[in-house]
LUMLUM-504724 format. One record per residue: residue in one letter; x, y, z of N, C-alpha, C in turn. Coordinates in steps of 0.001 Angstrom, whole numbers, plus 500000, padded with zeros to 6 digits. Example, Ala and Ser with C-alpha at 12.3 -4.5 7.8 and 13.67 -1.06 7.14 Angstrom:
REM LUMLUM-504724
a513190494310507800512300495500507800513200496700507800
s512850497750507080513670498940507140512900500030507870
***
This chain:
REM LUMLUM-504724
x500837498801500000500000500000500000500870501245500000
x500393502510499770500755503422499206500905504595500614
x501761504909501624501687506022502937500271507154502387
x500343507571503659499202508853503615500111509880503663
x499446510894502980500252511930502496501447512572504423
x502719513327504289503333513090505343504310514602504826
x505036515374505488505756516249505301507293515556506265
x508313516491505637509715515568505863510793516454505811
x511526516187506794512620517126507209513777515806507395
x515106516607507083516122515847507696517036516604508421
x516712516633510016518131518234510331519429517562510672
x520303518649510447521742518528510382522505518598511948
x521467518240512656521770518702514450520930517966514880
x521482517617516209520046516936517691519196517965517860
x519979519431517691518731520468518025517799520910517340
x518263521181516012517788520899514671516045519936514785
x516608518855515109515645517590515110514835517822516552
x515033518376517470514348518580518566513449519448518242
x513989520445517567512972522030517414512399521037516515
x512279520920515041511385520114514388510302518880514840
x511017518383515617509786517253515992509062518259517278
x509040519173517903508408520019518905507261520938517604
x508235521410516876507084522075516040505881521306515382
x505815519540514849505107519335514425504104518435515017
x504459518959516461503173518227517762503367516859517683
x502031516553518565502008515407518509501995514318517474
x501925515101515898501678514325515107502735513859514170
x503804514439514913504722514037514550505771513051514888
x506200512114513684507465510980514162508894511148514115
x509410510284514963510849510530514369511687509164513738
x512264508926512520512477507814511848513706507762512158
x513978506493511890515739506190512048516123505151511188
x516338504149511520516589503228510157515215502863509558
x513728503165510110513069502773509341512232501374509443
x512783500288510051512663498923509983511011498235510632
x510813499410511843509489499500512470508577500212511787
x509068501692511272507821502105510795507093502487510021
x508163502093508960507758502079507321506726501004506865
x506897499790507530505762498985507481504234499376508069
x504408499905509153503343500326510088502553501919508606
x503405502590508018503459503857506904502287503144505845
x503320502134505426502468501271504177501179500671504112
x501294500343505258499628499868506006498708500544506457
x499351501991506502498134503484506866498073503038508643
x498731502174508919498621502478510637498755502908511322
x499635503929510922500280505016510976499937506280510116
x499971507645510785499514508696510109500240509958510201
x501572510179510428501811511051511228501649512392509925
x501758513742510267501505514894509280503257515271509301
x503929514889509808505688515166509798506453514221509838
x507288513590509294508361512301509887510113513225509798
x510458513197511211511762513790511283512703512682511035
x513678513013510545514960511589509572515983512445510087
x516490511297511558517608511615512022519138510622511672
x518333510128510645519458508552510074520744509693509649
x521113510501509480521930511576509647523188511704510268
x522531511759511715523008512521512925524100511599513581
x525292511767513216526327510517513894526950511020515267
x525784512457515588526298512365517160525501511138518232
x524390510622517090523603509488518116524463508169517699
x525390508202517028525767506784516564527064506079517412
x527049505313517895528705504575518313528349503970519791
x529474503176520414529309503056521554530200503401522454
x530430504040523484531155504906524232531379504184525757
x532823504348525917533046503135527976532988504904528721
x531962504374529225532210505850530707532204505274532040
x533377504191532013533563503635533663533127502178533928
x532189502613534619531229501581535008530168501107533925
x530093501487533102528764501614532212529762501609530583
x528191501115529880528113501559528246526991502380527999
x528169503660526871526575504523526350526418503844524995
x525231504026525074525527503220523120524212504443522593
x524779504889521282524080505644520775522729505445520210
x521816506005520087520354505932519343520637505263518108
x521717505375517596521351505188516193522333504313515596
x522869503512517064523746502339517003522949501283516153
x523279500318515145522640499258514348522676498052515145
x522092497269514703522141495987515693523635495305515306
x523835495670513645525124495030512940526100495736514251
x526159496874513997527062497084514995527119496887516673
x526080496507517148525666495956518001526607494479518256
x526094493821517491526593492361517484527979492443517635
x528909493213516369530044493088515947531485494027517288
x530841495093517988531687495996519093532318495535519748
x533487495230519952534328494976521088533767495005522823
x533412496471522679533169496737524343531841496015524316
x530500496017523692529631495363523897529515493516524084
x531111493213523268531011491892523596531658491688524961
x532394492551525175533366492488526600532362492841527815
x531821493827527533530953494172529153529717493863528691
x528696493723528029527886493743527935527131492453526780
x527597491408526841527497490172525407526142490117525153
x525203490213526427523719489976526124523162490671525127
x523209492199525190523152492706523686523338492307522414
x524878491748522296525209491013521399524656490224520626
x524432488996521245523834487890521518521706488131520972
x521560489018521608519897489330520977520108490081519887
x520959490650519700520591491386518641520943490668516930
x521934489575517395521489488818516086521080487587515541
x519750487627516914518371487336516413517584487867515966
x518018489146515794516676489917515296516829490177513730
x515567489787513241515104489563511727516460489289510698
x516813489552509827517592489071508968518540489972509001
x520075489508507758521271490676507855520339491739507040
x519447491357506143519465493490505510519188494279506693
x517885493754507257517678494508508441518171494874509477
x519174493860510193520261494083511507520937495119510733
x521095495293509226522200496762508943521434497701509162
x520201497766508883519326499530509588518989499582510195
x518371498464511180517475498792512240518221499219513254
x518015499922514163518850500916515571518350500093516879
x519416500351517917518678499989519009517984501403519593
x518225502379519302516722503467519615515411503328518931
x515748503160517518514445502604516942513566501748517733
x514303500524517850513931499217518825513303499499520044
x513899500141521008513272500988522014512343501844522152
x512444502783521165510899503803521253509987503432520718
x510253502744519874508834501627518776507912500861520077
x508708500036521237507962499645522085507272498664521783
x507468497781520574506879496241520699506955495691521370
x506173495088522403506534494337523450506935492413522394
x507238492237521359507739491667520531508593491721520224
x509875492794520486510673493230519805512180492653520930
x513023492538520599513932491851521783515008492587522415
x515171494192522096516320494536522939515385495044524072
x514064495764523758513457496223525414513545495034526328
x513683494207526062513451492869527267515001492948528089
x515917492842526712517260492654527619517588493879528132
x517301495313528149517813496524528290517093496575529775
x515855496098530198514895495603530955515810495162532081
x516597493710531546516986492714532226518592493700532586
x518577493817532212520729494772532149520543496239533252
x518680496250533604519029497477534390519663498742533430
x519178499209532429519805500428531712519696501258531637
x519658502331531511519032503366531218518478504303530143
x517645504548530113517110505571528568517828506592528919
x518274507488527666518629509168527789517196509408527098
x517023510807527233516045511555526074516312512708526241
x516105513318524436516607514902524642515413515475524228
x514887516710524560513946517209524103513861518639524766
x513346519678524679512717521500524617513235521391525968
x513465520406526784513855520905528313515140520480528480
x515919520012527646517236519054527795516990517836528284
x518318517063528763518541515843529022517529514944529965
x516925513988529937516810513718530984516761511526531273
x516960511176532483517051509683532375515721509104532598
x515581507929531962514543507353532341514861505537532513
x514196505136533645514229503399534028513452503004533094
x513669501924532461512818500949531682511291500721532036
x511677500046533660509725500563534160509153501425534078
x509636502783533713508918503779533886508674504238532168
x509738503776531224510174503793529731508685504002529207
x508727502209529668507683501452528566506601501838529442
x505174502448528747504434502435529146503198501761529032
x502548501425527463502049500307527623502070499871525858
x501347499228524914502034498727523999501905499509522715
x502971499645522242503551500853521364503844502197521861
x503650502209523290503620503478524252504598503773524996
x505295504613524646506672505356525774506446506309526487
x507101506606527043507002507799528535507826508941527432
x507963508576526337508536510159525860507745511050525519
x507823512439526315507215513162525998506982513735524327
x506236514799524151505890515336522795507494516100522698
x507983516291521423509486516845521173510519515897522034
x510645515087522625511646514455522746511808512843521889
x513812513048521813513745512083521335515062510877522038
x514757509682521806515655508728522379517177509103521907
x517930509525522514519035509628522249520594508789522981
x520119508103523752521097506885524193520845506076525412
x521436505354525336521019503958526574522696503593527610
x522206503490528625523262503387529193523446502654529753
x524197501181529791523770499909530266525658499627531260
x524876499391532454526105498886533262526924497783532832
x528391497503533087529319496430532714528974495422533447
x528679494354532771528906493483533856529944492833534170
x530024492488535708531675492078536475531677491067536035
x532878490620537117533174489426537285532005488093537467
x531877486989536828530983486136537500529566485792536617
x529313487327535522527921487305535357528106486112533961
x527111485365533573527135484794532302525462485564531659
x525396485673531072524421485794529605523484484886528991
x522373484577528636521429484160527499520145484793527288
x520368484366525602519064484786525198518419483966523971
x517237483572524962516330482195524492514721482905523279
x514797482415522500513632483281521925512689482209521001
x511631481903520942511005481052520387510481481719519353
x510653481244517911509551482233516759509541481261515787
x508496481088514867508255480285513761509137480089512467
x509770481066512465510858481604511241511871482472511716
x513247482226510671514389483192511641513846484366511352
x512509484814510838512474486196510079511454487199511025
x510955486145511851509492486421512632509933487433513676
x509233487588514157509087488302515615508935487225516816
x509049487363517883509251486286518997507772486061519575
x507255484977519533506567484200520376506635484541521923
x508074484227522220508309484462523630510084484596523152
x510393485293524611511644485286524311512369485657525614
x513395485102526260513535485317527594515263485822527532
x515642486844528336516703487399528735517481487177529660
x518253486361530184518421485984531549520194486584531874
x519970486865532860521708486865533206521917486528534937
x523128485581534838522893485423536054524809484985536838
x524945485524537924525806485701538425526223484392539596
x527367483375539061527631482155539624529090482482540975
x528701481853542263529677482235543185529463480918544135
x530732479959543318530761478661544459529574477652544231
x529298477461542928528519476617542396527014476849542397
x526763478246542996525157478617542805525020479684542535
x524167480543542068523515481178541648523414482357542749
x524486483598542516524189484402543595523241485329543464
x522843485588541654521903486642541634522054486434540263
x520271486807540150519579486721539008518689487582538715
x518623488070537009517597488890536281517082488329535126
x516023488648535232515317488184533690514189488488533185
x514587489182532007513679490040530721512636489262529997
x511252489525530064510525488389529211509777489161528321
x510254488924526767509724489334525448508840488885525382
x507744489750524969505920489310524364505556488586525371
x505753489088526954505064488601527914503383489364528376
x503362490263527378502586491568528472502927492430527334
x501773493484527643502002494642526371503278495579526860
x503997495359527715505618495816528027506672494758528593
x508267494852527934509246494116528753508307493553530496
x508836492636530406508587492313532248509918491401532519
x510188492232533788511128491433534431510409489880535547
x511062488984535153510422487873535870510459487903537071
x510044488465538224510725488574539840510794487467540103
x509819486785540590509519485482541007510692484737540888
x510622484136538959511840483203538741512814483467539769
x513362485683539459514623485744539604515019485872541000
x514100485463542357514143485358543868514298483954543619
x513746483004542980514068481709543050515057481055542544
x515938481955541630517050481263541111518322481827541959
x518294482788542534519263484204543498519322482651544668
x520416481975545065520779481085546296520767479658545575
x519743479517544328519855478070544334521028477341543581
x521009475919543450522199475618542619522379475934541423
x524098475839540758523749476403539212523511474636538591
x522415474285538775522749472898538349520967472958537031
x521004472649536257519716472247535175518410472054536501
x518467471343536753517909470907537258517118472084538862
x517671472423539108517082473488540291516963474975538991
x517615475505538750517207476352537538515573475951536923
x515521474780536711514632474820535701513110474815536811
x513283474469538067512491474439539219512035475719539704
x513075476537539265513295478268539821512312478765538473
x512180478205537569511484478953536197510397478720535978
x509610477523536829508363477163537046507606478497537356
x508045479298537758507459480880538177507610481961537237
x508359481351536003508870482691535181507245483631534880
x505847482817534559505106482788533796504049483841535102
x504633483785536379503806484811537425504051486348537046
x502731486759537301502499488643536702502719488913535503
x502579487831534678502674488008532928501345488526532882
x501097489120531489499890488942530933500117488900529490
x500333487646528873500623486758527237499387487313526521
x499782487938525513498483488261524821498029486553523797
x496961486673523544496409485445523216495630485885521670
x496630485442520340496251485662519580496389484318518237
x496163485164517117496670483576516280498057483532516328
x498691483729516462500395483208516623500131482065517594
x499784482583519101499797481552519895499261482028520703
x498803480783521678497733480963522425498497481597523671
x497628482311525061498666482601525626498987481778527006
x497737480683527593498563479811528184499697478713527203
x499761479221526048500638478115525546502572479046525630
x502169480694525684502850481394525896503754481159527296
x502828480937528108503185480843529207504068479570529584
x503415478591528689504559477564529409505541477626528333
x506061478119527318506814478757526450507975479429527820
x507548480641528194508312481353529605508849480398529987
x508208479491530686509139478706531599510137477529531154
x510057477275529900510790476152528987512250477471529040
x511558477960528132512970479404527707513189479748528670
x512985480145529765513580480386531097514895479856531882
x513926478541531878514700477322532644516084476790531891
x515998477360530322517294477364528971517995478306529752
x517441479527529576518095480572529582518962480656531185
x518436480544532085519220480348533506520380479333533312
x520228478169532797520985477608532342522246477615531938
x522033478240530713523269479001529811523919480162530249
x523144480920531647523465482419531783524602481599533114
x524292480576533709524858480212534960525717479195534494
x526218478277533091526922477634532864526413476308533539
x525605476551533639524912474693534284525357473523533620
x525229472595533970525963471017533588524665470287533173
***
């Protein structure tokens, strides 16, 4: 199908692109590689009367060590995502999800800001950014400001960003010594979107499990962190077997939407299969 008619700017600045997306209200978007919402364009599901094109702006692009932490820019690609040094060194879980997501044309445009402000609760870096404890930046008419993931996502396709602001970087802590990584994702095709998809990371000290987090994709019309699981896996052994006992709970305070893809008690015990993987692999289990 053919977009509804749309007006189009590309500015040469963050401020540039701030004043522009403030001037054209609420009805205005801001594009980046494109990968979310050109489809949503083609299908008229979308309507906006402005689309701001910051695919431009390489002050949002790269990933940056400030200490303790990674900044990674808005308009970082998943390609580059996957491929970064520091992201495989402090941060692999990123890595690791991001090339699952849809095919190579697409891992070359799609952004992890895109990924984030789009807000699919389908989509797989909000889950791990969720699970990593990260942080949103956003810039907008008032300057800088941070935002927690719980407070991010608000409900589905819905962000806490105000009108004129835009995602401009994520700031995800290193992880130390100890932590291992996975990311489990169930989908019909490598091309699909996730069924379910679980984030886990978990920190091994003396053969158990000293502490655990975990991100659950297309649990709920936002990321959810699993508490439950992750109080039940925090003391127990790193062994398959108690892990996968600890994940019997992944599927508490979900709400699985229930559609034709899949049903959502079938979602649910989906959670706890990928869970009980994912603790697994994040704790090096036997």
């Amino acid at each position: 199908m053919i977009p509804a008619k749309f007006d189009y700017v590309r500015p040469s600045s963050l401020a540039e692109a701030v004043q522009a997306l403030t001037g054209g209200g609420d009805d205005a978007k801001v594009i980046a590689g494109g990968q979310s919402l050109m489809p949503l364009l083609r299908l008229r599901l979308a309507y906006p009367d402005l689309l701001v094109d910051i695919g431009g702006l390489g002050e949002l692009t790269g990933i940056h060590d400030a200490g303790d932490a990674l900044v990674i820019g808005a308009m970082t690609t998943m390609y580059s995502l996957i491929r970064d040094p520091l992201i495989r060194e402090h941060c692999g879980l990123i890595a690791a999800a991001a090339g699952t997501v849809a095919d190579p044309a697409v891992r070359h445009l799609a952004t992890i800001g895109g990924s984030l402000a789009h807000a699919d609760p389908a989509g797989d870096l909000p889950a791990v950014i969720t699970a990593l404890d990260g942080t949103l930046i956003a810039t907008g008419p008032g300057g800088e400001r941070e935002i927690a993931p719980a407070d991010f996502f608000v409900d589905y396709l819905t962000t806490a960003l105000a009108p004129g602001e835009i995602l401009t970087a994520v700031r995800v802590p290193k992880l130390g010594y100890g932590w291992g990584f996975r990311y489990e994702k169930f989908q019909p095709t490598a091309q699909a979107w996730a069924i379910v998809g679980v984030a886990a990371l978990a920190r091994r000290d003396n053969g158990h499990v000293a502490e655990a987090r975990i991100g659950l994709t297309n649990m709920g019309p936002v990321p959810i962190r699993a508490r439950a699981a992750e109080a039940a896996a925090s003391g127990a052994e790193a062994s398959r077997q108690a892990l996968a006992a600890a994940a019997a709970n992944a599927d508490q305070g979900t709400e699985p939407p229930d559609d034709l893809r899949a049903a959502a008690d079938y979602r649910r015990h989906l959670a706890r299969v990928l869970t009980g993987r994912a603790l697994a692999g994040a704790a090096g289990a036997s």
